[in-house]
N, C-alpha and C positions, 0 to 999 in steps of 0.2 A: 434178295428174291428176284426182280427186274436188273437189266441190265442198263445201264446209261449208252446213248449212243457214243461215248468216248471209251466207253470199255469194250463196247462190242468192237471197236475199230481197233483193240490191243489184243485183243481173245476173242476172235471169231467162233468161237466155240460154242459162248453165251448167246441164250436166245436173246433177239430183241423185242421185246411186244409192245406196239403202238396200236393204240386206239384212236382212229380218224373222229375229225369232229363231224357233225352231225352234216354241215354243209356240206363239206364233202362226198359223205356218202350219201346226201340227197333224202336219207331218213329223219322224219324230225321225233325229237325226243319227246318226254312229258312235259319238260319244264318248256318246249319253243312251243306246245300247244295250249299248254295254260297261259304262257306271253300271249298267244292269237287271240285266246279268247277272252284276255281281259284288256287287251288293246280291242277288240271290236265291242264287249260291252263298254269299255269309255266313249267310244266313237258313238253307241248306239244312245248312252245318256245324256252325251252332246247334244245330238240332235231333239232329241226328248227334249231338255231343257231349251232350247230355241224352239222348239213348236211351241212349249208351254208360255212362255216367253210373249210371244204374239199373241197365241191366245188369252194373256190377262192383258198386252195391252185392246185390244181391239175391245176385249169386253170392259175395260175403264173406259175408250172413247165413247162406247152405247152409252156408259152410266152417266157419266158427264154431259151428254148432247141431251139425255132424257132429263134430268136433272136444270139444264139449261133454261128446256123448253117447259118445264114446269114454272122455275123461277119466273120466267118472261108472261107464263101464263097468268099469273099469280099478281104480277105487277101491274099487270093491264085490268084485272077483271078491281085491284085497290083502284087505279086511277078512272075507272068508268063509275064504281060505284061511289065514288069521293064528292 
């Protein structure tokens, strides 16, 4: 059905039909725009997950610093009333 370009080069006759790849012709297919968009949602979960990221630790050091100042409060109000 297709010609090989070695046959076309014996029998000019035969058509040759090439199909350019998508770079080439500067059009992108379905398959390079589902790559785009699930290389940018990984990219965009990335970052999600380092925001999130921060924001548990930052809300441990409140929890901790609050928790601290409880403990120390705790310990002072034993050794005044002792």
């Amino acid at each position: 059905m297709f010609a090989t370009l070695s046959e076309s080069l014996v029998s000019p006759a035969k058509p040759v039909i090439v199909f350019p790849h998508p770079s080439v012709s500067g059009k992108a297919t379905v398959d390079d725009q589902q790559q785009q968009n699930h290389d940018r949602d990984l990219k965009i979960a990335r970052n999600e997950a380092k925001r999130e990221f921060f924001s548990d630790v930052r809300l441990s050091t409140w929890a901790t610093s609050i928790a601290i100042v409880l403990a120390l409060g705790a310990f002072v109000f034993y050794l005044v009333r002792k």
